[in-house]
C-alpha positions as CSV (number, residue, x, y, z in Angstrom):
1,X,-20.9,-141.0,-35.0
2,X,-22.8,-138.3,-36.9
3,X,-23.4,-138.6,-41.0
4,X,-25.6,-138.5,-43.0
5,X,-27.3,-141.6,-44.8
6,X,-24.9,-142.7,-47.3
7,X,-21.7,-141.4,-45.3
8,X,-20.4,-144.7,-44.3
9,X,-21.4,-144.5,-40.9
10,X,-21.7,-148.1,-39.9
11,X,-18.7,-149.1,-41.6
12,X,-16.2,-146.9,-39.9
13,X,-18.8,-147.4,-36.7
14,X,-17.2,-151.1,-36.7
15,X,-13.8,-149.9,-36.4
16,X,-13.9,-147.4,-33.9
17,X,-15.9,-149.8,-31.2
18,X,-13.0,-152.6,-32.2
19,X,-10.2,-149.6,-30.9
20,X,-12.1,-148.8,-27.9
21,X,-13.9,-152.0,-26.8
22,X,-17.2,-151.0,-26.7
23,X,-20.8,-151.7,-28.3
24,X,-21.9,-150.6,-31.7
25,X,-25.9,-149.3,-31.3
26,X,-26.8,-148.2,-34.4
27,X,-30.7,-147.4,-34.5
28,X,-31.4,-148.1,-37.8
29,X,-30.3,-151.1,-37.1
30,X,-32.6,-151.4,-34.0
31,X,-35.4,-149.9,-36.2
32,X,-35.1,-152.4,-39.1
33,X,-35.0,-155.3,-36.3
34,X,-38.3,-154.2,-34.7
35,X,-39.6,-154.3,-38.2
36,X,-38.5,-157.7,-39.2
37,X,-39.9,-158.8,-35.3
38,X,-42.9,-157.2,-36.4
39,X,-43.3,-155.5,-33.1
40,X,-45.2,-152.8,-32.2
41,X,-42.6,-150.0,-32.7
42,X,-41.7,-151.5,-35.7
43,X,-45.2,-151.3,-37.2
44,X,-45.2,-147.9,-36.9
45,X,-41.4,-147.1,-37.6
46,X,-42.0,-148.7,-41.0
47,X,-44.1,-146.1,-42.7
48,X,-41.7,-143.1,-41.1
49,X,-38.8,-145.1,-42.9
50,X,-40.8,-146.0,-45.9
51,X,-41.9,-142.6,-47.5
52,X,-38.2,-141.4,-46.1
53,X,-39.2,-139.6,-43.3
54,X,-37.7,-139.4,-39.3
55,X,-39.2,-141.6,-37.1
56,X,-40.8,-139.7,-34.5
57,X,-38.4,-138.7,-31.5
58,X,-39.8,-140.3,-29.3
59,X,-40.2,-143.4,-30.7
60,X,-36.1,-143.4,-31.0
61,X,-35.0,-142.5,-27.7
62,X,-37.0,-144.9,-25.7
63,X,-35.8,-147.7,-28.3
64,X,-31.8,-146.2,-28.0
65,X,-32.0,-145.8,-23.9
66,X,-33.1,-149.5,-23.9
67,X,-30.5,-150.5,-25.8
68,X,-28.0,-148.4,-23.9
69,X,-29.1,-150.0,-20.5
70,X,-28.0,-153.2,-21.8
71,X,-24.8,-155.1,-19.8
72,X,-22.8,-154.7,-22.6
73,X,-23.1,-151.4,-22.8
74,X,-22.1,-150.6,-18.7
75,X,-18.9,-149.0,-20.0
76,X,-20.0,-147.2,-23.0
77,X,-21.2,-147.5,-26.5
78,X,-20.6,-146.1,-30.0
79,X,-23.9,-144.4,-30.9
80,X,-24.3,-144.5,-35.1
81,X,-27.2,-142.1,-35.9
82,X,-28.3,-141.3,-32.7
83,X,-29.2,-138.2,-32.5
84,X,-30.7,-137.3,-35.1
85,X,-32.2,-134.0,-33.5
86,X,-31.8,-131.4,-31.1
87,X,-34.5,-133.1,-29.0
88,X,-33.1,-136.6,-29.0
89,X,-29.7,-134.7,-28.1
90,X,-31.1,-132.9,-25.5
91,X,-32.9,-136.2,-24.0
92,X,-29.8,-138.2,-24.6
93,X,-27.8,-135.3,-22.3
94,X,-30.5,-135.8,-19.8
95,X,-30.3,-139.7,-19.3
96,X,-27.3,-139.9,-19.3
97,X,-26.4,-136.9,-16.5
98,X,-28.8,-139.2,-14.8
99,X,-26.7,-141.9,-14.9
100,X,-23.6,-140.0,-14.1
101,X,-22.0,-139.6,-17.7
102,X,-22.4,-138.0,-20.8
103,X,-21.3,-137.7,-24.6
104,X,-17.6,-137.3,-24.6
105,X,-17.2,-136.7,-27.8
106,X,-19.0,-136.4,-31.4
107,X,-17.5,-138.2,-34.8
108,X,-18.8,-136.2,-37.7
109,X,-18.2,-137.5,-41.6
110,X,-18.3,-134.8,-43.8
111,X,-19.8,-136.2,-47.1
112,X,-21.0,-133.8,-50.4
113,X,-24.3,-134.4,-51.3
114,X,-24.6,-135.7,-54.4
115,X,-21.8,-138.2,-53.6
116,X,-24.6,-139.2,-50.4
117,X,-27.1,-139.9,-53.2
118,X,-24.5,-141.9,-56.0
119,X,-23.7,-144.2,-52.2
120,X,-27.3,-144.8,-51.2
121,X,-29.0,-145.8,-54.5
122,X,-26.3,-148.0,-55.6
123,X,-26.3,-149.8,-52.6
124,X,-27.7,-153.6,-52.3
125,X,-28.2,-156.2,-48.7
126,X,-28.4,-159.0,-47.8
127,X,-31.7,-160.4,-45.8
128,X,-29.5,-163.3,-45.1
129,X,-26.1,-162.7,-43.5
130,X,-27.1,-158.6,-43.1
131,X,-24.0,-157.7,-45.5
132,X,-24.1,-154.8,-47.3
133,X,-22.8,-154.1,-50.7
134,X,-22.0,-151.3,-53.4
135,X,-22.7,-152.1,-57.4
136,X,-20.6,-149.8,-58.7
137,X,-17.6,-150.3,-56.1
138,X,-17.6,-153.8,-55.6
139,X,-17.2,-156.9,-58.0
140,X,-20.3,-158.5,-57.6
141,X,-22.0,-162.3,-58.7
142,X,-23.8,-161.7,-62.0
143,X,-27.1,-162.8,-60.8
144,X,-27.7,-160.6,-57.8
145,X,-26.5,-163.0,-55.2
146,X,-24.6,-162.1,-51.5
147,X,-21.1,-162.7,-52.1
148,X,-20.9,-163.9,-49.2
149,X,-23.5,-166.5,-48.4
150,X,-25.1,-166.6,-52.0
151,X,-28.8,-165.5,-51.0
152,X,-30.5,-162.8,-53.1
153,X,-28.8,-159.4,-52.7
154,X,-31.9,-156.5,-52.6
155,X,-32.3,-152.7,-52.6
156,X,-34.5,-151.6,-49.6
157,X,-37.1,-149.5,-50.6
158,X,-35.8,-146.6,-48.5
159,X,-32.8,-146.5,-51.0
160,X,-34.6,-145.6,-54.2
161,X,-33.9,-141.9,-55.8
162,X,-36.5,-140.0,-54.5
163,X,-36.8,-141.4,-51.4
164,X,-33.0,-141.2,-50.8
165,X,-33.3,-137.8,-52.0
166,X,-35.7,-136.7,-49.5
167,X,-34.1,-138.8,-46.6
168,X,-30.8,-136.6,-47.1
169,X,-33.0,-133.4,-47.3
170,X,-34.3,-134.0,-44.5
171,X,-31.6,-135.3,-43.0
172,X,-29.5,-132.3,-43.4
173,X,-31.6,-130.1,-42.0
174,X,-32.7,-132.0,-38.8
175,X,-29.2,-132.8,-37.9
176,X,-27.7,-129.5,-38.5
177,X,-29.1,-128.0,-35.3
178,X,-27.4,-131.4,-33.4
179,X,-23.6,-130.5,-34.8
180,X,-23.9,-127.1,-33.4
181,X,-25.1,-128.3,-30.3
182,X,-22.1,-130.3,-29.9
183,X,-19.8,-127.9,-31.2
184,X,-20.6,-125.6,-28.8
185,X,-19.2,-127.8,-25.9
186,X,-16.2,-128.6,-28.4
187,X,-16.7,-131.9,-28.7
188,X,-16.8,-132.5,-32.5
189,X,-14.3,-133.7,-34.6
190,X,-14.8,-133.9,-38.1
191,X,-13.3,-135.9,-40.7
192,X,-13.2,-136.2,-44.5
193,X,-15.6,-139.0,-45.1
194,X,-15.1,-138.9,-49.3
195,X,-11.9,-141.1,-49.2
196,X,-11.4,-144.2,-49.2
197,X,-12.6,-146.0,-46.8
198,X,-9.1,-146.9,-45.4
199,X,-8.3,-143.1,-45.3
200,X,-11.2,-142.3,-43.2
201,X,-10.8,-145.1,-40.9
202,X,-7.3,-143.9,-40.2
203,X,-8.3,-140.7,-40.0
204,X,-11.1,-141.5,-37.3
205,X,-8.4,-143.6,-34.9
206,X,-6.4,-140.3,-35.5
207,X,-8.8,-138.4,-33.8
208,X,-9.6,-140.5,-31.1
209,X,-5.8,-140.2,-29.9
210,X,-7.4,-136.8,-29.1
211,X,-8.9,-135.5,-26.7
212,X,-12.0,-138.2,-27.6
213,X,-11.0,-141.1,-25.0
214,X,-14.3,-142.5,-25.1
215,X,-17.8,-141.7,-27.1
216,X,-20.3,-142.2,-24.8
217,X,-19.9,-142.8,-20.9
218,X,-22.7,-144.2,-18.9
């Protein structure tokens, strides 16, 4: 699943892995957990993610190819922001031709920009329960509180203006080289990710009755 920050990758990254059965690996997700573990990866990750930057390639692919070599993921897994760059695509291509598989296919949410930036700094979690929320799109508790489990709802720092604004330049212009490199082998599909989020959901399961069977096979 390729996107931006702010695209509304992890959401529609929960309903595509319910349709095909597999894992969701999502490595900002993994990222964030080695910082709340306070491991060594994490320590270092944090002031990448903190001033808005990538964290190094390196860094991500040895945490990702763990991941992926998990039992759950013997079948195949939904990767959500992985990769980022051409070299973590071409070292993802490599491990997994080692393993006998490869990408199959290559999810892309088309988002404008400025509606990437309106997402990201209006959006609030939750420490807690790990929900994620939107001010201006969702009826929220008056005093800042998780809807769902009542705990303090927060903005993470990497949300703020300038460093979203920053996180979607560069972004854009790591990533670019990554679509092509798919695109070349025909494997991307793209889809219109500002609509609802229904829309792009169905859209998504549209295109997996495609030629995209499955998103990554190990």
């Amino acid at each position: 699943m390729i996107g931006a920050p702010g695209a509304g990758k992890g959401t529609q990254s929960r309903y595509v892995c319910e349709a095909l059965g597999i894992p969701h690996v999502a490595s900002g997700d993994l990222l964030r957990e080695h910082r709340r573990r306070g491991t060594a990866l994490g320590t270092i990750a944090r002031a990448y993610m903190d001033r808005g930057d990538l964290v190094p390639d390196d860094l991500v692919i040895e945490m990702v190819i763990d991941r992926l070599g998990e039992a759950d993921a013997a079948h195949g897994a939904l990767l959500d922001g992985f990769p980022r760059t051409l070299a973590q695509a071409q070292a993802l291509d490599d491990e997994l031709a080692a393993r006998g598989g490869g990408v199959q296919g290559a999810l892309y949410l088309d988002v404008h920009t400025d509606e990437l930036i309106a997402r990201m700094c209006g959006r609030r979690i939750c420490n807690a329960c790990s929900g994620t929320f939107h001010i201006a799109l969702q009826p929220l508790p008056a005093d800042g509180s998780c809807p769902d489990c009542g705990e303090p709802l927060v903005q993470r720092p990497d949300d703020c203006l300038s460093v979203v604004s920053r996180r979607v330049s560069v972004y854009l212009q790591e990533t670019t080289p990554v679509l092509k490199h798919y695109r070349r082998r025909g494997l991307v599909r793209s889809v219109d990710g500002d609509q609802t989020v229904e829309q792009v959901k169905a859209d998504l399961l549209q295109a997996l009755k495609g030629p995209v069977r499955e998103l990554v096979a190990l």
